[in-house]
N, C-alpha and C positions, 0 to 999 in steps of 0.2 A: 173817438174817445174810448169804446170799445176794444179796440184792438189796445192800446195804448195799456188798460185795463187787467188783460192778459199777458200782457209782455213786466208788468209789474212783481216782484217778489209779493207773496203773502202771509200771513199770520190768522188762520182760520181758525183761531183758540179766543178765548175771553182774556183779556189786562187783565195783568196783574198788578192790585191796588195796594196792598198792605204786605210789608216787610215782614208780618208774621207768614203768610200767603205763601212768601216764596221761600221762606226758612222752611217750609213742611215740603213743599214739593219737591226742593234740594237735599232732602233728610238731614236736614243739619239744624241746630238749637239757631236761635235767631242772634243770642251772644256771641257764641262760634263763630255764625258767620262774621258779624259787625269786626269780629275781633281777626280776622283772617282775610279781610278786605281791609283791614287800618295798614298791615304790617305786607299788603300783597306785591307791591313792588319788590321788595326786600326777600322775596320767596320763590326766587328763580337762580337755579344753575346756570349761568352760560355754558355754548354748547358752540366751538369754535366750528363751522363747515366748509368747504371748498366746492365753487359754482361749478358749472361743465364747464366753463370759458377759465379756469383756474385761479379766480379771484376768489380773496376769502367773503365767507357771511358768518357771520353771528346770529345762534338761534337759539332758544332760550327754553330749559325744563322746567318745568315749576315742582315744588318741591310736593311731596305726596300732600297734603290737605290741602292746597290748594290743587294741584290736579283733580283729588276726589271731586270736588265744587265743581270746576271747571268741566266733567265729565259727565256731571249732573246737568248742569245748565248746556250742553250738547245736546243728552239724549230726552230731556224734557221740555226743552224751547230749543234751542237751536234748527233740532234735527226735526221741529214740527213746522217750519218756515217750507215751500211750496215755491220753488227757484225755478224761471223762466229758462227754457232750453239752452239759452243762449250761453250762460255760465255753466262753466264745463269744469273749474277746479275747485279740489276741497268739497264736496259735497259727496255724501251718502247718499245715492239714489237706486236702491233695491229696483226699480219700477223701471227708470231711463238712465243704468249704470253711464259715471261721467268720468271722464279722464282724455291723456293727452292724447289718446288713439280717437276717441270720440269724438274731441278737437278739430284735429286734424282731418276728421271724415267730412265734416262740413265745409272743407274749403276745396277738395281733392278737383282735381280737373280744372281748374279754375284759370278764366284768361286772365286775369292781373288779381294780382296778392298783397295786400299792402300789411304789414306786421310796425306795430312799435309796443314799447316796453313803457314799464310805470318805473320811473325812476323813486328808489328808496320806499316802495311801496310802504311797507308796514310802519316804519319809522314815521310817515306823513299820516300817517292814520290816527288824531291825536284825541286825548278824553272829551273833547266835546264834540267831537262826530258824532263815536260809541256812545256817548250820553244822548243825542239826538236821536242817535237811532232806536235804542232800549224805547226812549221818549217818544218820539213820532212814530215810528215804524210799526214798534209792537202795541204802543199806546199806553206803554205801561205809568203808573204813576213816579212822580220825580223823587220821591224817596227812594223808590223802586228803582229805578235808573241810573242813580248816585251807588246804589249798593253793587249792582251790579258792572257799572263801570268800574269802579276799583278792583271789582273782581277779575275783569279782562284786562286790563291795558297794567303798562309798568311805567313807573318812572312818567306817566299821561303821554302812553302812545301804544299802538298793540305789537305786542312784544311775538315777533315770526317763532312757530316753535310749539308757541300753547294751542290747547287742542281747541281755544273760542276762536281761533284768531282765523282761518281760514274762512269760518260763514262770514264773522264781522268782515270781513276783506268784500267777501260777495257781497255783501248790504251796504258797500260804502256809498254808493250809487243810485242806492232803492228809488228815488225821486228823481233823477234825473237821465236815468239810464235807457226808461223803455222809451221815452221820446227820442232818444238818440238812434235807436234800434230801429224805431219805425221810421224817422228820419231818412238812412241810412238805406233801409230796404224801397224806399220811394227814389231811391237815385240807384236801383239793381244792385243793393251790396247786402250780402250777410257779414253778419258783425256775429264776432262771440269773444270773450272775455276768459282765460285761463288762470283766474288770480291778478298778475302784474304784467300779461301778457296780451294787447289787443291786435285781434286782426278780423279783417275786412276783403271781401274780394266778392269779383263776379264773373261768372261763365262767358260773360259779353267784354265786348269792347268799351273801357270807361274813357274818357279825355283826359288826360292831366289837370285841369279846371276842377273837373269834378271828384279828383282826389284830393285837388288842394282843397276842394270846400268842406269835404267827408272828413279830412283830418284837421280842419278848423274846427270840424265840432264838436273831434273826440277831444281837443286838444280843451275846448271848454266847457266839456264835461268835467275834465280830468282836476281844471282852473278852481271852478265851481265848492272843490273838497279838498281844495290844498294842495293837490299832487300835481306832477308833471310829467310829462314826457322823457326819454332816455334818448335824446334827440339821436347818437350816435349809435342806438342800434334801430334806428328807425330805416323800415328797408322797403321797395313799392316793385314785387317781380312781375315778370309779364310773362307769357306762355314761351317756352323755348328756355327761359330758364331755370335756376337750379329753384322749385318751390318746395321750403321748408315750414313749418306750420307744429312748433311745440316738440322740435328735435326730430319730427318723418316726415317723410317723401311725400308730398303731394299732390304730387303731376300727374299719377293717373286716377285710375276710379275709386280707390282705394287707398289709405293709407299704407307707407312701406317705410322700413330699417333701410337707411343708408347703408352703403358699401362699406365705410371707415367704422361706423356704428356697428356692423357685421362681424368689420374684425377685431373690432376690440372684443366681443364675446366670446368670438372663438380662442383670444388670446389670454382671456379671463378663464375660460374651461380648461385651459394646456395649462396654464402657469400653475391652477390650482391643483391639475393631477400630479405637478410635478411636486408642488409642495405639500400637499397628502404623504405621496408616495415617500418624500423624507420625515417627515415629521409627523405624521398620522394625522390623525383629527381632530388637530387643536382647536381651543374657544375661536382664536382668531380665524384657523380656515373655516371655522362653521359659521361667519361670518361671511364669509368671502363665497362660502357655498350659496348661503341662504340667500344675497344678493345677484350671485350667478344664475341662480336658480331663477329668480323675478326677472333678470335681462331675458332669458331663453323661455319662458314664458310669455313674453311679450311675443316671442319669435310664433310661439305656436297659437297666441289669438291672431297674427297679420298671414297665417296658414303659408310660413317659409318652411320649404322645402329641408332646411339644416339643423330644426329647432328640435323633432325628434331624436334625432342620433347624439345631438350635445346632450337633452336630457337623461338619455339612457346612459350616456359616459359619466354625469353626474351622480345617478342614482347608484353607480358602480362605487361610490367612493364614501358611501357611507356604510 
């Protein structure tokens, strides 16, 4: 129970009881709020994006008073939740910085890799999870829960895009996730969670048996909260093959930038000297810089050998 204990998300703050409570802590009048959670569906810009697999998403900005709220309720609850290692996406962690490279480091070397996707993740994420969870999780009172579910979800589902919607993603699970973990790690698997992304693997030799059991359980955790599997990118590698884990290499000790991921950067730094060199430094190449800049950055935390001489070609072009 113990372990179980530690593998759970927490909330080491007092509930919050009274809608006046959370109206001062969010600096906002307690009308303002009431009146900005009636109308919060209806206060998002769609925001049309394109996956890496070239399929579109929809992802949603809320319009500035609702983002203010919404960046309130981040940095005064959100970001005081206490997330088990295991969850790697979406989250601020000053302490155990978390992302895809971090992901990925926890599976690196690994004899079998089993990866599957959350189909429709946010969309399945519906107002009375996020009310369960404000409700159970944080213990807040049901007024309190009510206010602030309308404050995150759109339309009664969390809408991908606002800045609540990534912790609520990592809490969707809060009660059933660390049994799963501990589960999991009792038949030699780590498990970590990347938002809509689960995978599972171990150093050792697993049976097939015992992947089909490991993913009978993610598959009823997943049951458990409404979601499901994305059966058709569900993929089970074994050593010798190609092991990807949140878009890097992770065959050996270390996470790495694929070869085709390599030359998209270095095609992304040419294409943009060439479009500088005509066009100077417009809004849009300083876009295309600023994102080029983040891919070759990545190159020089996984310490590739190409990531300083792109940088320096980049810094030449502003």
């Amino acid at each position: 129970m113990r372990s179980i204990c530690k593998l759970t998300p927490t909330y080491p703050h007092n509930a919050i009881i009274d809608p006046q409570h959370l109206a001062l802590l969010l600096n906002t009048p307690l009308e303002s709020l009431k009146a900005t959670a009636k109308i919060a569906s209806g206060s998002y810009r769609p925001v049309p994006q394109t996956k890496r697999d070239g399929s579109p998403r929809m992802t949603y900005d809320a319009y500035p008073e609702l983002k203010r709220i919404q960046h309130q309720i981040v940095k005064k609850i959100l970001r005081k939740v206490r997330f088990p290692r295991y969850l790697q996406g979406g989250i601020r962690d000053t302490e155990f910085p978390r992302d895809h490279v971090s992901n990925a480091a926890l599976h690196t070397g690994a004899s079998i890799l089993v990866l599957d996707d959350i189909a429709d993740f946010y969309p399945s994420l519906e107002s009375q999870l996020v009310f369960t969870i404000w409700l159970r999780f944080f213990g807040f009172s049901p007024d309190v829960s009510e206010l602030l579910t309308k404050l995150t979800t759109r339309h009664c589902v969390v809408p991908q895009g606002a800045r609540t919607s990534s912790y609520l993603a990592n809490l969707a699970f809060w009660d059933k996730e660390a049994k799963l973990v501990e589960d999991l790690g009792n038949m030699g698997l780590t498990y970590s969670r990347f938002v809509d992304d689960v995978s599972y693997s171990s150093h050792h030799q697993v049976s097939n048996s015992t992947i089909g059991e490991a993913r009978a359980k993610v598959y009823r955790m997943l049951a458990s909260k409404g979601c499901r599997p994305k059966r058709s990118k569900s993929q089970v590698c074994r050593k010798g093959q190609k092991l990807k884990v949140t878009g890097l290499v992770a065959a050996g000790n270390y996470p790495a930038v694929g070869k085709a991921e390599r030359k998209r950067i270095r095609s992304a730094v040419h294409n943009l000297e060439k479009a500088v060199g005509r066009d100077g430094m417009t809004p849009e190449n300083l876009k295309a810089w600023n994102s080029a800049k983040g891919r070759v950055g990545m190159l020089f935390r996984l310490e590739h050998l190409e990531a300083r001489s792109l940088s320096q070609r980049l810094d030449t072009l502003l």
